[in-house]
NUSEMI-299942 format. One record per residue: residue number from 0; residue in one letter; x negated, y negated, z negated of N, C-alpha, C in turn. Coordinates in nm, 2 decimals. Last residue first. Layout:
N
+-----+-----+--------+--------+--------+--------+--------+--------+--------+--------+--------+
!   n ! res !   n_xx !   n_yy !   n_zz !  ca_xx !  ca_yy !  ca_zz !   c_xx !   c_yy !   c_zz !
+-----+-----+--------+--------+--------+--------+--------+--------+--------+--------+--------+
! NUM !   a !      X !      Y !      Z !      X !      Y !      Z !      X !      Y !      Z !
...
+-----+-----+--------+--------+--------+--------+--------+--------+--------+--------+--------+
***
This chain:
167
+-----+-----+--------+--------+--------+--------+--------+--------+--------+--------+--------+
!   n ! res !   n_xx !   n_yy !   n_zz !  ca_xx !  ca_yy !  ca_zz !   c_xx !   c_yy !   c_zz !
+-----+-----+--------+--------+--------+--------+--------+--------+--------+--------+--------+
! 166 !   x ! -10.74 !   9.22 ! -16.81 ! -10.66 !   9.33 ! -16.94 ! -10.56 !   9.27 ! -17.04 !
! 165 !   x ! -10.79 !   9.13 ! -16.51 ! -10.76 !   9.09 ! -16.62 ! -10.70 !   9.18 ! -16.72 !
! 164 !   x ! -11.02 !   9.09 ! -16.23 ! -10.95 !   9.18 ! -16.33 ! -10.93 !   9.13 ! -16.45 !
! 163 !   x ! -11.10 !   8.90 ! -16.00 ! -11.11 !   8.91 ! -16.14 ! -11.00 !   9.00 ! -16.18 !
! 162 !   x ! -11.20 !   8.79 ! -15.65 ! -11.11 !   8.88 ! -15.75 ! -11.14 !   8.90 ! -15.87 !
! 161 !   x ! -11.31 !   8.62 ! -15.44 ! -11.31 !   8.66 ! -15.61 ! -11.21 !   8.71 ! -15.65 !
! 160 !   x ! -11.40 !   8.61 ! -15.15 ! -11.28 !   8.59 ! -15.21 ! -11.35 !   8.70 ! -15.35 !
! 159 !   x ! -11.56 !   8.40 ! -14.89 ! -11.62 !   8.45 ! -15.01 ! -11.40 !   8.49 ! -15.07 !
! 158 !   x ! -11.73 !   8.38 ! -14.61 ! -11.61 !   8.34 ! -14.72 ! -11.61 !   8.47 ! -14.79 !
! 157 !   x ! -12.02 !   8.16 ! -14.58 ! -11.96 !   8.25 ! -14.62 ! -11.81 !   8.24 ! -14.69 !
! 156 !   x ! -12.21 !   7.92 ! -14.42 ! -12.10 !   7.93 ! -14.46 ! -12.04 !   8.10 ! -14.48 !
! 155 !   x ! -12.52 !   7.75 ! -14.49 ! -12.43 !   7.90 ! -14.42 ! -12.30 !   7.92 ! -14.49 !
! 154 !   x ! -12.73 !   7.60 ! -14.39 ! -12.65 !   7.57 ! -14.43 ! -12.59 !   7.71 ! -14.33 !
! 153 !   x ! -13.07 !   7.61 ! -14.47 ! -12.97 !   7.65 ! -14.37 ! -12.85 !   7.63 ! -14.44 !
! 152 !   x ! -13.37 !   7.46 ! -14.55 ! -13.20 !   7.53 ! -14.60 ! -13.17 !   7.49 ! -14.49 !
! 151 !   x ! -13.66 !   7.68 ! -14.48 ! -13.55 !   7.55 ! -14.41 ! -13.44 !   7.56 ! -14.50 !
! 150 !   x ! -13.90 !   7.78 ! -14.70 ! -13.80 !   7.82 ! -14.59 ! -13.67 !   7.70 ! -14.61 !
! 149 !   x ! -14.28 !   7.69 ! -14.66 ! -14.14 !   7.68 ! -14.73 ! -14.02 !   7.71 ! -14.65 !
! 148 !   x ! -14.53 !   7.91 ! -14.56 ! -14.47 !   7.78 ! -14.53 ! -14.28 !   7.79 ! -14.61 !
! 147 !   x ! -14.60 !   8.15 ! -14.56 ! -14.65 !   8.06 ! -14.67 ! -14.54 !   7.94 ! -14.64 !
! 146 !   x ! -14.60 !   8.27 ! -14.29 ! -14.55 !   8.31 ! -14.40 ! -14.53 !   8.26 ! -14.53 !
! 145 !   x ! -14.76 !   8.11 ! -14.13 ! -14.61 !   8.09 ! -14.13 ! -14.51 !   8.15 ! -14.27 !
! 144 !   x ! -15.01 !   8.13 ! -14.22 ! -14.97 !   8.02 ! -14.27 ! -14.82 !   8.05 ! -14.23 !
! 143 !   x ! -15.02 !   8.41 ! -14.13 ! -15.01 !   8.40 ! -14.26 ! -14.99 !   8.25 ! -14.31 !
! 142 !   x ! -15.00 !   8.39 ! -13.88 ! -14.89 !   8.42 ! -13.90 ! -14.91 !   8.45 ! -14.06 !
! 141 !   x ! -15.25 !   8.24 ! -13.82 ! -15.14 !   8.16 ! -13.81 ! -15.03 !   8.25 ! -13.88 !
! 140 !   x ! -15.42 !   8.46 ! -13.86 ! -15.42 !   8.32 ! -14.01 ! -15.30 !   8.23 ! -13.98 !
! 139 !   x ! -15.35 !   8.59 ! -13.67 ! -15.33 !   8.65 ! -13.80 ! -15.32 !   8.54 ! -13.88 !
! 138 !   x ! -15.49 !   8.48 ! -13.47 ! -15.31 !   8.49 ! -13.51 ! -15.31 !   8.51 ! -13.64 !
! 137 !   x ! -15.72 !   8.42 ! -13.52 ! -15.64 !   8.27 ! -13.55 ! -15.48 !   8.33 ! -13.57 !
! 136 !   x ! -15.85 !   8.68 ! -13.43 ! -15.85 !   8.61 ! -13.61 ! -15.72 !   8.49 ! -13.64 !
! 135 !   x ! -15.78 !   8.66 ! -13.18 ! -15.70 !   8.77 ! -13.30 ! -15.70 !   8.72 ! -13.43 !
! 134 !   x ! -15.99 !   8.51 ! -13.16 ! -15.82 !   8.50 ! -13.11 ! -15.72 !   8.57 ! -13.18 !
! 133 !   x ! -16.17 !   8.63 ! -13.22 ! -16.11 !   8.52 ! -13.26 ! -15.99 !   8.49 ! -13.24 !
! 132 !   x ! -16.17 !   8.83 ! -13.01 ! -16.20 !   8.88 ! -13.20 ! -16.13 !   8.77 ! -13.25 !
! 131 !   x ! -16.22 !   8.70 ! -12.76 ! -16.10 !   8.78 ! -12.83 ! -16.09 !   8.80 ! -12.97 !
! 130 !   x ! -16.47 !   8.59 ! -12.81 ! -16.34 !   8.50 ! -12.78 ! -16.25 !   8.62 ! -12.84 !
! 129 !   x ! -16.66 !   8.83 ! -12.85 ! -16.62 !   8.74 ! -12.98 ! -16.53 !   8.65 ! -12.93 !
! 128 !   x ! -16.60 !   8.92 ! -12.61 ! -16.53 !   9.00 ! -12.72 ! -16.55 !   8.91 ! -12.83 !
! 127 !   x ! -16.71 !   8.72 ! -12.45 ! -16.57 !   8.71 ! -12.43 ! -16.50 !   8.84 ! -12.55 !
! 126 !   x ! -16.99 !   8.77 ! -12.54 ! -16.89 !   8.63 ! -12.56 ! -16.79 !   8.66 ! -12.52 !
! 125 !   x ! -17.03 !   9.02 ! -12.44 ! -17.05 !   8.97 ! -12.60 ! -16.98 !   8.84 ! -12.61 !
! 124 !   x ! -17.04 !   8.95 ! -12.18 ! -16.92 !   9.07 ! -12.23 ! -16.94 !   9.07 ! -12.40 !
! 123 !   x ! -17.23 !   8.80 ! -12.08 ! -17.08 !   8.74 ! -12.08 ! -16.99 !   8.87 ! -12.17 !
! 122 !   x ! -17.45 !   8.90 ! -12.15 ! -17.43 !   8.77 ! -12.29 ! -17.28 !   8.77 ! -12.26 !
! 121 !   x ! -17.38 !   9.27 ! -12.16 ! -17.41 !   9.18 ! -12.11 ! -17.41 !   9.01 ! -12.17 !
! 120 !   x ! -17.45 !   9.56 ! -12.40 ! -17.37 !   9.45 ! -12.34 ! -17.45 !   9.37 ! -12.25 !
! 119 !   x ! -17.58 !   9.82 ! -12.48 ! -17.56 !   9.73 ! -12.47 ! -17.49 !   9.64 ! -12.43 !
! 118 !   x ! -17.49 !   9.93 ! -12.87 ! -17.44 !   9.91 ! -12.76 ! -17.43 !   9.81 ! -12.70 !
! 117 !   x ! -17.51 !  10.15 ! -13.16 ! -17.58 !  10.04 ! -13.07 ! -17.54 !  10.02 ! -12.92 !
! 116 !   x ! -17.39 !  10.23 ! -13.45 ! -17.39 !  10.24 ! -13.30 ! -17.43 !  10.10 ! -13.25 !
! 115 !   x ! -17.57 !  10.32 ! -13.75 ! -17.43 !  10.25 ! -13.71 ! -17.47 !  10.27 ! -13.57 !
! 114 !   x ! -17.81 !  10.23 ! -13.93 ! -17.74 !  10.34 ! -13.95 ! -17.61 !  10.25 ! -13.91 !
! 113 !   x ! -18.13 !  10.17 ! -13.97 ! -18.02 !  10.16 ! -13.86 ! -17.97 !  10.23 ! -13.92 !
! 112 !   x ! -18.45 !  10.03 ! -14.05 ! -18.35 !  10.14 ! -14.14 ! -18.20 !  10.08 ! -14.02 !
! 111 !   x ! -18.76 !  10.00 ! -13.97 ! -18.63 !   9.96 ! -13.98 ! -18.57 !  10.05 ! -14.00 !
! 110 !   x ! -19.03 !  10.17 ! -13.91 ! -18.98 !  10.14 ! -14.00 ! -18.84 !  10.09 ! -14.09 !
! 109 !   x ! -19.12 !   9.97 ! -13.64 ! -19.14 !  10.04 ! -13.74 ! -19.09 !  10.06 ! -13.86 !
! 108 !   x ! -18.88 !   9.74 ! -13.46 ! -19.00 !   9.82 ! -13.54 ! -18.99 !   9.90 ! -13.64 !
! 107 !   x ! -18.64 !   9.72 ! -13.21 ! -18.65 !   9.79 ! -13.31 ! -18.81 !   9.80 ! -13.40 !
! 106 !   x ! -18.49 !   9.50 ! -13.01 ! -18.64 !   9.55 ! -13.03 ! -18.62 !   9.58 ! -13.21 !
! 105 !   x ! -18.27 !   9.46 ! -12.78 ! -18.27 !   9.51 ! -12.91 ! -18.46 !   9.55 ! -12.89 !
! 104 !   x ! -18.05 !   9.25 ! -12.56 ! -18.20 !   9.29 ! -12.57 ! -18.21 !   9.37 ! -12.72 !
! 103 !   x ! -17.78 !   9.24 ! -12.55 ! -17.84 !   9.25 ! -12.48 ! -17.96 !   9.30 ! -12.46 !
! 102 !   x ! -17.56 !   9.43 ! -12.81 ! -17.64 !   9.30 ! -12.79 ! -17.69 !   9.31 ! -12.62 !
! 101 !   x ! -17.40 !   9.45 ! -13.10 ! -17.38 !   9.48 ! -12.94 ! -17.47 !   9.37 ! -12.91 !
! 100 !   x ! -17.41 !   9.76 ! -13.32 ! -17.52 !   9.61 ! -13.29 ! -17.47 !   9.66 ! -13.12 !
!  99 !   x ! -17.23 !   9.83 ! -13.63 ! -17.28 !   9.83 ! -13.53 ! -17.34 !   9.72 ! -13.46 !
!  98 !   x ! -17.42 !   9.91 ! -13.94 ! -17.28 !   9.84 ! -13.85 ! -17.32 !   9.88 ! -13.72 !
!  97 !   x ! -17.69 !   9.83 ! -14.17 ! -17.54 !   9.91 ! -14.16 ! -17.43 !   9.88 ! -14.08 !
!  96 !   x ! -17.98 !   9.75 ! -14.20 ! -17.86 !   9.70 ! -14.08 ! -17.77 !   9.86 ! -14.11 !
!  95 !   x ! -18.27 !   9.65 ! -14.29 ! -18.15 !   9.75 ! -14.35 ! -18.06 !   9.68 ! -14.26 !
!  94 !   x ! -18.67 !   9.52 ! -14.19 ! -18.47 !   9.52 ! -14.18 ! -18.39 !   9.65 ! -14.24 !
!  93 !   x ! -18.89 !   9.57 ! -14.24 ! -18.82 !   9.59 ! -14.36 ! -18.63 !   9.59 ! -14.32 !
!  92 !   x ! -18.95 !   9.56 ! -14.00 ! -19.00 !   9.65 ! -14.05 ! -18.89 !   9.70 ! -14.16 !
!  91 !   x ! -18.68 !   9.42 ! -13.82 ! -18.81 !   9.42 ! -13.84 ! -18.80 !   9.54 ! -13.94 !
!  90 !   x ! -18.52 !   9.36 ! -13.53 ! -18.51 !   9.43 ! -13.67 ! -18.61 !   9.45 ! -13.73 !
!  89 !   x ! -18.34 !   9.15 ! -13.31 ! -18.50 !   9.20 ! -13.34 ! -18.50 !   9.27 ! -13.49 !
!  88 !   x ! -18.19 !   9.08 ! -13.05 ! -18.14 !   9.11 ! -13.20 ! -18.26 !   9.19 ! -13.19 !
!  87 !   x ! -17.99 !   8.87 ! -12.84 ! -18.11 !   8.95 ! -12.87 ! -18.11 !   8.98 ! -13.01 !
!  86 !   x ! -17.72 !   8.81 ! -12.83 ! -17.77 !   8.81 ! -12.69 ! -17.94 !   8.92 ! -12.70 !
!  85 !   x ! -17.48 !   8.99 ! -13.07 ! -17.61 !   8.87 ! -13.04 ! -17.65 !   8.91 ! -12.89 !
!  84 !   x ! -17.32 !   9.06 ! -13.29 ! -17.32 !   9.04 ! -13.15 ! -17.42 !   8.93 ! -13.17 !
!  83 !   x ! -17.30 !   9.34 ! -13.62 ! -17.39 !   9.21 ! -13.53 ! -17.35 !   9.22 ! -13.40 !
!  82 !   x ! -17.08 !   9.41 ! -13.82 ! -17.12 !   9.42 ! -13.72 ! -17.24 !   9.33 ! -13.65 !
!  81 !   x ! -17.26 !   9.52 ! -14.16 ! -17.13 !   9.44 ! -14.08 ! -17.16 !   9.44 ! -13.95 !
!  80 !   x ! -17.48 !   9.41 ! -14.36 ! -17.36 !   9.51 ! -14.37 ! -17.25 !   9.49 ! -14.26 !
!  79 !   x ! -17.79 !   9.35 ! -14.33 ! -17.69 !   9.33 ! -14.27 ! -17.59 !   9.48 ! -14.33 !
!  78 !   x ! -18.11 !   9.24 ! -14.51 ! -17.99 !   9.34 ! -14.48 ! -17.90 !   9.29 ! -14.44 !
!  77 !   x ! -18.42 !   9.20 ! -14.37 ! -18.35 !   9.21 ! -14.50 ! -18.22 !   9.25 ! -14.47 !
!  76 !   x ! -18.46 !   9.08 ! -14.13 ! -18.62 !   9.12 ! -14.17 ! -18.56 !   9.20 ! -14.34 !
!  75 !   x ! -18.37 !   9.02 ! -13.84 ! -18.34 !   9.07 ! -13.97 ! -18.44 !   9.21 ! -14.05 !
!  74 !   x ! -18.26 !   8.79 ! -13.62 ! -18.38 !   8.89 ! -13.67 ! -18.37 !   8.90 ! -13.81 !
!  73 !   x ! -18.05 !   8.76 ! -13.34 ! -18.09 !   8.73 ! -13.52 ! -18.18 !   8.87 ! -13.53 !
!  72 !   x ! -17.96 !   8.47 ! -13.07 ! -18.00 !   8.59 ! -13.15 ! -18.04 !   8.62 ! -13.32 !
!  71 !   x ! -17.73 !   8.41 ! -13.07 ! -17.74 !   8.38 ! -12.99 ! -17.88 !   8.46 ! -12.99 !
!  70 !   x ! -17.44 !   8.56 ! -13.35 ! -17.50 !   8.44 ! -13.26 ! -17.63 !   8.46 ! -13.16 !
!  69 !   x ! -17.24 !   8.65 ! -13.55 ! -17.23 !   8.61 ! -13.40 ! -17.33 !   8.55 ! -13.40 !
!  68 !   x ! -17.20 !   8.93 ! -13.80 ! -17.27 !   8.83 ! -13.72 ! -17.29 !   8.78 ! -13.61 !
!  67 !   x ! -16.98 !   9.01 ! -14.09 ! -16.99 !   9.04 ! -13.91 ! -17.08 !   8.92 ! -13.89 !
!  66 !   x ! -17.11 !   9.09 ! -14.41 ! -16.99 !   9.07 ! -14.34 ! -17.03 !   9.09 ! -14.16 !
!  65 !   x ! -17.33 !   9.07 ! -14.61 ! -17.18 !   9.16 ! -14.61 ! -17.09 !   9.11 ! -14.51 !
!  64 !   x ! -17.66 !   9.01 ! -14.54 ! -17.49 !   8.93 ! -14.49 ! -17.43 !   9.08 ! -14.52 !
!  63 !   x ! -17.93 !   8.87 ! -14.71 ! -17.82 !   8.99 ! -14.75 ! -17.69 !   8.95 ! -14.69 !
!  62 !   x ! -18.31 !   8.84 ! -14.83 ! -18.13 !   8.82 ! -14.76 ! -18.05 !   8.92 ! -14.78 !
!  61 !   x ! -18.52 !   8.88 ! -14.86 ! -18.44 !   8.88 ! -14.97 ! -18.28 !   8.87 ! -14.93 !
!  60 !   x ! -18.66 !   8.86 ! -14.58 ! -18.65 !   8.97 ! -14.67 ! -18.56 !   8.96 ! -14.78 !
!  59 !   x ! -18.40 !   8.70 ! -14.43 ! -18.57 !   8.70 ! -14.47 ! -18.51 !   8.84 ! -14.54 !
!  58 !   x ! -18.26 !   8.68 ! -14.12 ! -18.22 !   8.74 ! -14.24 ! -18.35 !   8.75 ! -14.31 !
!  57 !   x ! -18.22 !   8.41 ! -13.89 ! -18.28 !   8.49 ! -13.97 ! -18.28 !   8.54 ! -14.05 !
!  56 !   x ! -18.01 !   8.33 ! -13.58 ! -18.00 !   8.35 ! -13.72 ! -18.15 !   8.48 ! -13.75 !
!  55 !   x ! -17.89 !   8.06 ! -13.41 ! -18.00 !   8.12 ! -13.45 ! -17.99 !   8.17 ! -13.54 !
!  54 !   x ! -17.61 !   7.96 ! -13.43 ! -17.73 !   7.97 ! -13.26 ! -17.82 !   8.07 ! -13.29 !
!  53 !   x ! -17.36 !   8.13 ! -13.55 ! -17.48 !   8.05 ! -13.58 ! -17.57 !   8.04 ! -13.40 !
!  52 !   x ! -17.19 !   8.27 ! -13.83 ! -17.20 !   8.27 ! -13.68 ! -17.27 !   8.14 ! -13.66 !
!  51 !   x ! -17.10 !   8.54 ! -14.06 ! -17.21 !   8.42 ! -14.04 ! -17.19 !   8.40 ! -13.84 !
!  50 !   x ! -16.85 !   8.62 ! -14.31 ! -16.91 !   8.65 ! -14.15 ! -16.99 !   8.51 ! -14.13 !
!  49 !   x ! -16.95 !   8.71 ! -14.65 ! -16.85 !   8.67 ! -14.55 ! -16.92 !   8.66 ! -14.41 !
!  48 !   x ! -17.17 !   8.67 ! -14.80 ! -16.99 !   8.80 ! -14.85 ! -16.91 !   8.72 ! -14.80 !
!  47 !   x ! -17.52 !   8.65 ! -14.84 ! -17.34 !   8.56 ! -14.75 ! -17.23 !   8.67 ! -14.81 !
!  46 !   x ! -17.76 !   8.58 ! -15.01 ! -17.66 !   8.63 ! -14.98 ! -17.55 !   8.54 ! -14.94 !
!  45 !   x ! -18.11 !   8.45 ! -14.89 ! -17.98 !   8.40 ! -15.03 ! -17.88 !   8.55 ! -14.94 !
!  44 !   x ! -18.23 !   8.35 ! -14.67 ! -18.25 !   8.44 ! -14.78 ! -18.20 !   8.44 ! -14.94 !
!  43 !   x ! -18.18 !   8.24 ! -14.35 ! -18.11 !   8.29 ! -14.49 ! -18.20 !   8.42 ! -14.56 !
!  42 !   x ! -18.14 !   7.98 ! -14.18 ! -18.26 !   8.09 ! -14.20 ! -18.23 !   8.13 ! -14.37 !
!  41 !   x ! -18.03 !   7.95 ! -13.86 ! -18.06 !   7.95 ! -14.00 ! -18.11 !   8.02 ! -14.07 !
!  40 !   x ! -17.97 !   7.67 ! -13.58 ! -18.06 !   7.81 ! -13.64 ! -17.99 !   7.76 ! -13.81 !
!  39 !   x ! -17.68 !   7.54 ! -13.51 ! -17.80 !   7.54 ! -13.53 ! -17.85 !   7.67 ! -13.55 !
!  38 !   x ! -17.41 !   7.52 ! -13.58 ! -17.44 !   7.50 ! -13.44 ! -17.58 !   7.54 ! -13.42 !
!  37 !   x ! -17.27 !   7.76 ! -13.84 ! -17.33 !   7.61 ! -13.74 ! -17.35 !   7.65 ! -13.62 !
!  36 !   x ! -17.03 !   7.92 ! -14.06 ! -17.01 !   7.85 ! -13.88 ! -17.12 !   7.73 ! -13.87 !
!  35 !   x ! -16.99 !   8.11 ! -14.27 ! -17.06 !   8.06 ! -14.26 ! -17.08 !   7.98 ! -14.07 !
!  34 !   x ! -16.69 !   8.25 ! -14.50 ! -16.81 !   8.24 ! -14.36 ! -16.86 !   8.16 ! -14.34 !
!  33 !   x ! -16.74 !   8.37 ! -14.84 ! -16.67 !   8.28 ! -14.69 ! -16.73 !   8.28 ! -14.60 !
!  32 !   x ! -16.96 !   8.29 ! -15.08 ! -16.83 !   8.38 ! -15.02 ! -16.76 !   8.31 ! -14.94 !
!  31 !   x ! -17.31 !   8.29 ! -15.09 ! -17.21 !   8.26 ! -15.01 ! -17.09 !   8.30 ! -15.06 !
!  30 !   x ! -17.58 !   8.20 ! -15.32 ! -17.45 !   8.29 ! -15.30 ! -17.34 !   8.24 ! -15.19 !
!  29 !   x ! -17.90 !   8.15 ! -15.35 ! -17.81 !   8.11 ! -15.34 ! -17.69 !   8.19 ! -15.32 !
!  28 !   x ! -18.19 !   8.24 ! -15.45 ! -18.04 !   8.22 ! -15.52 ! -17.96 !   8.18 ! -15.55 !
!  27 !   x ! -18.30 !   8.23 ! -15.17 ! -18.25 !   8.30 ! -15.23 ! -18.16 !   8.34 ! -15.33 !
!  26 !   x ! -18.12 !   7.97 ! -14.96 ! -18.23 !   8.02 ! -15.01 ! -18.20 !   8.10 ! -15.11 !
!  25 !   x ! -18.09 !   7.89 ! -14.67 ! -18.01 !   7.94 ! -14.75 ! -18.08 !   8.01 ! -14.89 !
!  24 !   x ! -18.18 !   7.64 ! -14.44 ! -18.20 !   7.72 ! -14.50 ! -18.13 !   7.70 ! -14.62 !
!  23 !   x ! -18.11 !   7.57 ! -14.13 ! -18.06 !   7.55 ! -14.25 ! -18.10 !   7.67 ! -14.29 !
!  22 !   x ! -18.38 !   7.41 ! -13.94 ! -18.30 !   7.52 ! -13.92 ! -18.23 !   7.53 ! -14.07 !
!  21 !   x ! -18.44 !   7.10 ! -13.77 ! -18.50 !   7.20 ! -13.89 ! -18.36 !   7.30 ! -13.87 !
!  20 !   x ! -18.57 !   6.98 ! -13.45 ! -18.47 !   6.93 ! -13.54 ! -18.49 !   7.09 ! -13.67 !
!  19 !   x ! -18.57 !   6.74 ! -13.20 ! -18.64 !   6.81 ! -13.26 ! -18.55 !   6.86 ! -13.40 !
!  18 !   x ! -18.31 !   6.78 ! -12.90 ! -18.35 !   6.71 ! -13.05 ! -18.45 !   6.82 ! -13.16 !
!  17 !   x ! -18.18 !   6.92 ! -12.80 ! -18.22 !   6.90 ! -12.77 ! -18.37 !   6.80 ! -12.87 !
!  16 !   x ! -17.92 !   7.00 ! -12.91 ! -17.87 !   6.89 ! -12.84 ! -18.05 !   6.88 ! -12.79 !
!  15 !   x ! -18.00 !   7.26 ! -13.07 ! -17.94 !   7.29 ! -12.90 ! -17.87 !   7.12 ! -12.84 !
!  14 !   x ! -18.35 !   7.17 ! -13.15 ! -18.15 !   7.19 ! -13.18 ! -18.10 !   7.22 ! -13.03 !
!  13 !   x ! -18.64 !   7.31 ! -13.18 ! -18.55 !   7.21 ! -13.10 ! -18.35 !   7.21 ! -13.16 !
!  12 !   x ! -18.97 !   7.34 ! -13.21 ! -18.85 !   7.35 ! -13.27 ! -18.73 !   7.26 ! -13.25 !
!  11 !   x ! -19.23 !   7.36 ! -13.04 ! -19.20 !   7.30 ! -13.09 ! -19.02 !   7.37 ! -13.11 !
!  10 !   x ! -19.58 !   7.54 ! -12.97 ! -19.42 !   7.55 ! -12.93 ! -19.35 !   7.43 ! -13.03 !
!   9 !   x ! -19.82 !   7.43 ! -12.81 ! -19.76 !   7.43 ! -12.92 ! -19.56 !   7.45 ! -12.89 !
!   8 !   x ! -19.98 !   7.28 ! -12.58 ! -19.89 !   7.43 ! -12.52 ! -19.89 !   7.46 ! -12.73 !
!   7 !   x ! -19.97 !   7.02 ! -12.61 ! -20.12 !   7.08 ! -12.63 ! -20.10 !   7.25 ! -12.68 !
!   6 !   x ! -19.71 !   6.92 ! -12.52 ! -19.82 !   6.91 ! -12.46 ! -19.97 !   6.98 ! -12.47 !
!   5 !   x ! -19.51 !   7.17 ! -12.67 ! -19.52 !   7.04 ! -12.60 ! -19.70 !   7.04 ! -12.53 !
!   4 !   x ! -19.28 !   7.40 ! -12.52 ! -19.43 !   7.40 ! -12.56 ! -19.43 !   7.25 ! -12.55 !
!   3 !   x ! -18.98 !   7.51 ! -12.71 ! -19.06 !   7.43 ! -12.57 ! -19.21 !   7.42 ! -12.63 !
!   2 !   x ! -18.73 !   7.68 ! -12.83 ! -18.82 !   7.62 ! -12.84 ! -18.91 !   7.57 ! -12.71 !
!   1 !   x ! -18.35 !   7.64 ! -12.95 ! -18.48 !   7.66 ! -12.81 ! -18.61 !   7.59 ! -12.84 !
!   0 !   x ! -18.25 !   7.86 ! -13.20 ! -18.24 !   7.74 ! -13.11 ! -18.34 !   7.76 ! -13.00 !
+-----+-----+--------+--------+--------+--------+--------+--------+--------+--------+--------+
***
C-alpha cells in the first residue's frame, strides 16, 4: 500500500483509500487452496496452492505461494512457485522464487535463489497482460459454467418405423 511521512517524518501505513489501515496477515499455520484477491497489503507466512493478487504483497520466511502473483509490489523473503507481475519485486536473502518475474524495478540480494526468466516491463505492459490473463481466465470459467448448465428439452420430431420379425 502507500506509505506517507507524518509529521515527525515517521512513515505511516495507509490503504489505498487512504485510510490508516493494517495489512492481512496469513500466518503460518495457516493453509490456502484457491486464490487469494484484496485490495490491500498482505503479509503471508502461512501457505497459498492458488494465485495471490493484492496491492501489497509479503512472503515472510515461512511462506509459501504455489501458484501466479499480481500485485503492485512483493517481497519475498520465503518461496514463490509461479509466475510473479509486480511493478517492484525485491527478493531477499532467504527468498526461493521458481517462475518467471515480469516487473519494473527488481532488487535481488545476496543470496536469493532464482531459477526462471526475468523480464522487464513497463507498469502499463504488466497491467494489460494481467487484463488479458484474465480475460482468458473468465472464458474458460464461462465455457465451463456452460458446460455444466442443464440441457433445454427440445422437442424433436423423428420418424421412426419398427419393424419386428416374427418366427
Amino acid at each position: 500500500m502507500f506509505r506517507k511521512a507524518n509529521r515527525n517524518g515517521a512513515r505511516e501505513h495507509t490503504d489505498g483509500s487512504g485510510r490508516q489501515g493494517m495489512p492481512t496477515i496469513i500466518g503460518a499455520d495457516f493453509r490456502v487452496k484457491g486464490d487469494i484477491s484484496c485490495e490491500g497489503d498482505i503479509q503471508l507466512e502461512g501457505t497459498v496452492d492458488g494465485n495471490v493478487k493484492s496491492l501489497r504483497l509479503t512472503v515472510g520466511e515461512s511462506g509459501a505461494v504455489h501458484g501466479d502473483v499480481n500485485a503492485e509490489s512483493v517481497r519475498v523473503q520465503g518461496k514463490i512457485v509461479g509466475t510473479i507481475r509486480a511493478k517492484s519485486v525485491e527478493l531477499a536473502g532467504s527468498g526461493h522464487v521458481t517462475g518467471d518475474i515480469l516487473h519494473e524495478t527488481l532488487t535481488v540480494d545476496n543470496g536469493a535463489f532464482l531459477n526462471g526468466h526475468c523480464r522487464r516491463l513497463t507498469a502499463a505492459e504488466i497491467l494489460a497482460e494481467a487484463e488479458a490473463r484474465d480475460r482468458a481466465k473468465d472464458k474458460v470459467e464461462d465455457a465451463k459454467t456452460e458446460d455444466k448448465k442443464p440441457e433445454e428439452k427440445k422437442d424433436i420430431k423423428a420418424d421412426l418405423l419398427v419393424v419386428s420379425g416374427g418366427r
